[in-house]
C-alpha positions in Angstrom: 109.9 92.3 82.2 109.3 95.8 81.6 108.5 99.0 83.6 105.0 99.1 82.2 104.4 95.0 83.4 105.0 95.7 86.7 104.0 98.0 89.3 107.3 99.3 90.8 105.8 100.5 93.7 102.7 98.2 94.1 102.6 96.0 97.0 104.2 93.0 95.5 107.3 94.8 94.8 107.6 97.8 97.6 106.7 98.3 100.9 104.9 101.1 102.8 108.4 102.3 103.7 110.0 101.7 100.4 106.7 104.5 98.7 107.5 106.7 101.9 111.3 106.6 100.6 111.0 106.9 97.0 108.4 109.9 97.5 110.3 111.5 99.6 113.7 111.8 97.5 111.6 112.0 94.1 110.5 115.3 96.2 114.7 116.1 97.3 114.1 116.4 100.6 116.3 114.5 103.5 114.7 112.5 106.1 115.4 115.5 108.5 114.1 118.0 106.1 110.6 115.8 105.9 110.1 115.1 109.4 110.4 119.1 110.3 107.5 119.4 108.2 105.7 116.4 109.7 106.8 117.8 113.3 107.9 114.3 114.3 111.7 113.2 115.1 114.0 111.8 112.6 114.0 108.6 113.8 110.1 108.1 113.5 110.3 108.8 109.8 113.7 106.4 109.7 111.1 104.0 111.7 108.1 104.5 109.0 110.7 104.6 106.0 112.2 101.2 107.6 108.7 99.5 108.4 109.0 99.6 111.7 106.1 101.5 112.1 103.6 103.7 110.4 102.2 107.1 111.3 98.7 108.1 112.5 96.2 109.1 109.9 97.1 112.5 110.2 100.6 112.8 109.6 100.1 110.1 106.9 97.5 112.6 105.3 99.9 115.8 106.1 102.8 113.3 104.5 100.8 112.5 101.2 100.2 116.0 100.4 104.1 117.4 101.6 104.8 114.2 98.9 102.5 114.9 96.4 101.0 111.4 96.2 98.0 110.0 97.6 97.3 108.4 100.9 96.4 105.3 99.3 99.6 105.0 96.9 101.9 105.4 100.1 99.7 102.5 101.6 98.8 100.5 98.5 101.3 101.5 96.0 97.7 102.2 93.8 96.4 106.0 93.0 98.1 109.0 92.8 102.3 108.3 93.1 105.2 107.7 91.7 105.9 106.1 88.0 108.8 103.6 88.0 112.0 104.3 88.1 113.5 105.3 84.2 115.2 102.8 82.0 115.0 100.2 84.7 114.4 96.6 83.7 113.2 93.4 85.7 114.9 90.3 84.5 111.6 87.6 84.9 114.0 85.2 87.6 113.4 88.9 89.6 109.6 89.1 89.1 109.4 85.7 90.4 111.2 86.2 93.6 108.8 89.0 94.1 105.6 87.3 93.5 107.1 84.5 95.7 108.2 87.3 98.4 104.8 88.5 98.4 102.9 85.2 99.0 105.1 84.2 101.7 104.7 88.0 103.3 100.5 86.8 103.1 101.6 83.5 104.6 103.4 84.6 107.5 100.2 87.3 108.4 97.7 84.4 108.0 100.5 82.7 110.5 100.7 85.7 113.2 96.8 86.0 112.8 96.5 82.0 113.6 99.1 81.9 116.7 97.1 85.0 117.9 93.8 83.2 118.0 95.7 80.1 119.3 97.1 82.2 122.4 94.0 83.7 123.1 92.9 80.1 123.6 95.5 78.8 125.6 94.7 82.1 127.8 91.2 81.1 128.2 92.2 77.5 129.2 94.4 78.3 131.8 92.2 80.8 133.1 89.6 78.0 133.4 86.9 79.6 131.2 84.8 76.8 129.1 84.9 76.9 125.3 
């Protein structure tokens, strides 16, 4: 598979964090350098760069444009970012894993979502409200 059949940076293949990390070297600045600018600590951009978090909608919009991407290619990996990486290639078995990582990523959401509503439940029980 080739750069132009996949999108490096989509959501299939990167992450908020990953986009946050490419942008932010494709533009040469350090993870100290960038969160100066941002006016947050080090280790909340190491947090959003790790996906341990994500930043408020204005230091994401104050991040795009310090990164010269848009908002929505730092969330989505679509719009205005980065091209993929030069004279990379993706071997298919590599593709696959992807697609497969992404589906189970889905899964486990549709999973946390589900045990939510189940817990709220089991609140409600104990608590002796009807259903």
């Amino acid at each position: 598979m080739s750069n132009d059949d996949m999108n490096w940076y989509g959501p299939e293949a990167a992450t908020f964090g990953d986009r946050v990390a490419a942008a932010r070297e494709a533009a040469g600045m350090t993870q100290a350098q960038l969160a100066r600018r941002l006016g947050v600590k080090k280790t909340t951009l190491t947090g959003w760069e790790q996906d341990l978090s994500e930043p408020r909608a204005n230091k994401l919009t104050m991040m795009a444009g310090l990164l010269n991407v848009s908002m929505g290619w730092l969330l989505t990996g679509e719009g205005e970012g980065m091209d993929a990486p030069a004279g990379e290639q993706v071997p298919q078995d590599l593709a696959a894993i992807l697609t497969e990582l992404r589906q189970l990523r889905e899964e486990m959401r549709g999973n946390v979502e589900r045990a939510a509503r189940l817990e709220k439940r089991l609140r409600l029980v104990i608590e002796g409200v009807p259903q």
